[in-house]
N, C-alpha and C positions, 0 to 999 in steps of 0.2 A: 594492756590493749583490750578494748571491749570486744566481746564476742557477738557475732550476729546470730540470727535464729538457727542457721545451719550449725554453727560452732557450738551453740548451747545444746542442741539436740544430740550432736555427736558426743559432747561431754557427758550428757545424761546416760546415753547408751554405753559409752566407754566405761563410765563408773560402774554400771550394772555388770558389764562383761568382766571388768577387773574384779568386782566383788565375787562373781561366780567362780572366776579363776582362782582367787584366793581361797575360797571355801573348798573348791575341788583339790587345791594343793594341800590344804590342811587335812582334808579327809584322806587323801592319798598318803600323806606323811604318817597319819595315825594308823592307817592300814599297813603301811610298810613296817611300822613299829610292831604291830601285832604279828605280822609275818615273821619278823626277826625274832620275836619272843617265841613264836611257835617253832622256828628253826632251832632256837636255844633249847626248847623242850625236847625236840628230836635229838639234838646233839648231846644233851646232858641227861635229862630224866629218862628218856627211852633207852639211851645207851647204858645208863646205870641199871635200868630194869633188865635189859638183855644180858648185861654182864653178870648181874646177880643170878639170873636164871642159868647162865653157863656155869657159874661158880657152884650152884646147887648140883647141877648135873655132873660137874667135875668131881665134886666131893662124893656124890653117890657112886660115880665110876671108880673113884679111889677105894671106897668101901667094897665095891664089887671085886676089885682087883685083890683085896685082902681075902675075900672069900674064895677067890680062885686059888690064892696061895694055900689056904687051908684044905681046899678040895683036891688040888692036883700037886700039893707040896711033897708028896712021897716021891715024886720024880724030881731029881735034882735040877734038870734042865727046865722043867715046867715051873718049879719053885722059884728058881732064879729069874725066869722070864716074868712071872707075874709080880714077884717082889720088886723087880726093876720098874715095871709099869706102875706099881703102887707108889714108889718114890717119885717117879716122873710126874704122876698125876698130882702128888702132894705139891710139887713145885708149881704146876699149872694153876692149882687152886690158889696158892699164895700170890701168884702173878695177877690172877683175876681180881683178887681182893685189893691189890695195889691199884689196879685200873679203876676200881670203884672209888677208891680214895682220891684218885686224880680227876675223875669226871664229876663226882657229886659235890654239891655246894651245901647240902643240908647237914647241919651239925649232928642230928640224930642218926642219919645214915652213916656219916663218917665215924661217929662214936661206936655204933653197933658193928660196923665193918672192922674197926680196930679190935674190938672184943673178939669177933670171929677169928681174925688172923692170929690173935694171941692164943686163943684156945686151940685153934687148928695147928699152930706151930708146935704145941706141946704133944700133939697126938703121935707125931713120928716116933718120939721116945717110947710112948706107951705101946704103940704097935710093934716097935722093935722088941720090947720085952715079951710081947705076945708071940712074935716070930721066934724068938729064942726058946720060949716055953714050948712052942709047937715042935721045934727041931729037937730039943732036949728030951722030949717025951716020946720020941720015936714017931714023930709026925702025927701026934694025937690032936686032931682038929678041935676036940673039946677043950683041951688044955689051952690051946692058942686062943680060942674064942672066949674062954672064961677070963683070960688075962685082959681082954679089951672090951669086955661086956659093958654096953651102955655108954661108952665114951663118945660115940658119934651122935648122941641125941642133942647135946647142947649146941655143937656147931651146926647141926642140921636145923635146929630151931632158929639159931641166929641168922643163918643164910636165908631161911624162908622169911624171917622178919625183914631182912634187908630188901629182898625182892618185893615184898608187900608194900613197904614204905616207898620204895622207888616207883612202883606201879601207881600207888595212891597219889604220890606227888605228880606224876605224869598226867594222870587223869584230872587232878585238880587244876594244874596249870593249863591243860588243854581246854577244859571247860571254861576257865576264866578267860583264856585267850579267845576262844570261840565267841563267848558272850561279849567280850570287848570289841571284837571285830564286827559282830552283828550290830552292836550298839553304835559303832562308828559308821557303819553303812546306813543305818536308819537315821541317825542324826545328820549325817552328811547329805543324804537324799532329802530329808525334811528341810534342812537349812537351804539347800540349793533351790527347792521348790518355793520356800518362803522368799528367798532372794529374788527369784524370777518374778514372783507375784509383786514384791515390793518394787522391783525395777519397772515392771509393766505399769504399776499404779503411779510410780514417780514420773515415768514418761508421759502417761496420760494426763497427769496433773500439770506438768510443765508445758505440754502441748496445748492444753486447754488454757493455761495462763498466758503463754507467750503467743499463741496463734488464734485459737478459736474465739476467746473473749474479745481480744483487740479487733479482730476482723469483723465480728458482729457489731462492735461499737463503731467501727469505721463505716460499716454498711448503714447503720442507723444515721450517722452524721451526714453521709452522702445523700441518703434519702431525704433528710430534712433540707439539705441544700437544694436538692432537685425540686422540692416543693416550695422553694422560695423563702424559707426561713433562714435568712442570712445573718440574723442577729444572735443566733444561738452561740453559746460559748463552747468551742471545741477544745477539749483538754489537751495539754501537751504532755506526752508520756516521757518519763525519765529514761535515760539510756541512749544508746547510739545504734541500736539494731534497726532492721528493716521496718519493723512496725512503728518505732519511734519516728523514723524518717517519713513514713506514710502519714502519720498524724501531723507532722510539720508541713508536709505538702498540702494536706487538706486545709490546715490553717492558712497557708499562703493562698490557696485557691479561694478560700472564703474572703480573705482580704482583697484579692484581685476582683472577685465578683462584687464585693461592696463598692470598691472603687469604680468598677464599670457601671454598676447601677447608679452610683452617685453622678458619674459623668453623664449617663443617659438622662437622669432626672434633671440635671442642669441644662442639658440640651433641650429637653422638653419644656422647661421653664422659659429658656430663652426663646424657643420657638413659639410658645404661648404669648410671650410679651411681643414678639415680632408680629404675631397674628393679630394681637390687639391693636398694634400700631397700624398694621395694614388695614384692619377693619375701620379704624378712625379715618385713615386716608381715603378709603373707599367711600365712607359716608360723606367726607368733605367734598370728594369729587362728585358724588351723587348730588349733594346739595348745590354745588356750583353748577352742575349740569342743569339741574332743575331751574335754578335762577337764570342761567343763560337761556334755557328754553323759554322761560317766561318773558325774558327780555326780547328774545327773538320774535316771540309771538306779538309782543307789544310793538316791536319795530315793524313787523309785517302789517299789523293793523294800521300803524301810522303811515306806512308806505301806501297801503290801500287807500287810506283817507287822503293822503297827499295826492295819489293818482287821481282820485275822484275830484279833488279840489282843482287839480291841474286841468282835468277834462272840462270842469265847469268854467275854469278861467279861460281855457282855450275856446270853449263855446261862446263865452261872453266876449272874448276878443274877436271871434269870428263875426259875432253879431255886431260888435262895435265897428268892425271893418266893413260889414255890409252896410251899416248905417252911414259910415263915413263915405262909402262909395255912392250911396244914394244922395248924400249931402253934396258930394262932389259933382255928381251928374246934375243934380238940381241946380247947383251953382253955375255949372257950365251952361245949362239950359237958360238960366236966367241971364247970363252975360250975353248969350247969343241973341236973345230977343231984344 
């Protein structure tokens, strides 16, 4: 089904709107992906970083509880209290390490965490030896401290390394995600602006092609028809829209005007021929009238002459009658004598 001008313009605008909608949808989808990735950073990297920080604090707390054992261990109640806290804190640190293994996806963090848990799990036995040395020496804190001297350095270093790697990963992912989001926004806005310009340019192009140029052509053709140039070739546009119908109507108008002019010219020719015939008849009548006038004049002259002749004849007849009367009187006189 052929589209009219209205349908074509609606199609152009609809295409532009759909293009803008598609670009907006793609931009929104990309931004949603960036948001999801950022949420993943918060859920994994930041969680890992925070957990690593808690693990470091937990291990330091565990070390502090050991120092409390050495400082206050001469009191049985205090020694048992802090030794219990030490063991409890040991389990907390191990649990935090397991949480890191469950939340992190980086192989280097997982490997370092496993190393930390392995080293840390062995500390309990060494601290137990130190605890026994402390008790067996009559609560000499130097003996207890000497038994565990330096064993906290490696796990502390490993825990700090885990926290740093998790933080670096979070910062890297965050920067990448932010850059990706910014790039998506810039590309999306730029693409939308370009699509808007292209849509406007396309609409102007098709409006110019479908409306402005044909209407100017139609105006020119109508002006030529108005000036009497009926023999110009009016092009017939392809299609079945309103402009094509307008040109067909102008072509029909031209044909009708040509037929009308032809009929008028025929009537003028017939009228001219009839005028010529009437002129001939008028000349014939005029010639006949002149001849009749001349004949009438001749007849009038003849009548005048005949009237004069009649008068002469009458006069002569009267004279003859007078003579006859004289003759008769003379005769009668002669007879009488």
């Amino acid at each position: 089904m052929a589209l009219g001008i209205r349908g074509k313009l609606i199609a152009v605008l609809a295409s532009g709107i759909l293009t803008l909608g598609l670009i907006s949808t793609l931009s929104f989808t990309s931004l949603s992906r960036d948001v999801s990735e950022f949420e993943s950073i918060l859920e994994n990297d930041i969680t890992t970083t925070l957990t690593a920080g808690r693990m470091i604090i937990g291990f330091k707390t565990q070390v502090q509880e050991w120092k409390n054992v050495l400082i206050r261990g001469h009191d049985d109640a205090q020694r048992d209290k802090y030794w219990g806290k030490f063991n409890k804190q040991h389990k907390i640190v191990q649990q935090l390490g397991q949480e890191i293994l469950n939340s992190s996806v980086r192989p280097d963090i997982i490997k370092t965490t496993k190393s930390f848990l392995k080293v840390h799990s062995t500390l309990i036995d060494k601290y137990t030896l130190g605890y026994n040395a402390f008790v067996n020496t009559g609560y000499d804190h130097k003996a207890g401290d000497k038994a565990v001297s330096g064993i906290d350095r490696e796990p502390t270093k490993l825990a700090a390394s885990i926290a740093k790697m998790a933080l670096d990963q979070a910062n890297s992912h965050s920067a990448h995600t932010t850059a990706s989001a910014n790039s998506t926004v810039v590309v999306g806005i730029s693409t939308i602006l370009i699509a808007m310009v292209l849509t406007l340019a396309g609409a102007m192009y098709f409006i110019n092609r479908w409306l402005v140029i044909p209407i100017k052509q139609a105006q020119f053709q109508l002006q030529q028809l108005a000036e009497g140039q009926l023999e110009r070739n009016i092009p017939v546009r392809k299609g079945s829209d309103e402009v094509a119908h307008m040109f067909v109507a102008m072509k029909t108008l031209q044909n009708n005007l040509n037929e009308g002019v032809g009929a008028i010219q025929g009537s003028i020719s017939n009228l001219s021929n009839s005028s010529d015939r009437l002129h001939g008849i008028a000349e014939t009548i005029q010639n006949g009238t002149e001849q009749q006038y001349r004949r009438t004049d001749q007849m009038a002259t003849a009548i005048t002459e005949m009237s004069a002749a009649s008068s002469e004849v009458a006069r002569h007849a009267q004279d003859a009658a007078g003579v006859a009367n004289e003759v008769e009187k003379t005769a009668q006189t002669g007879v009488g004598t």
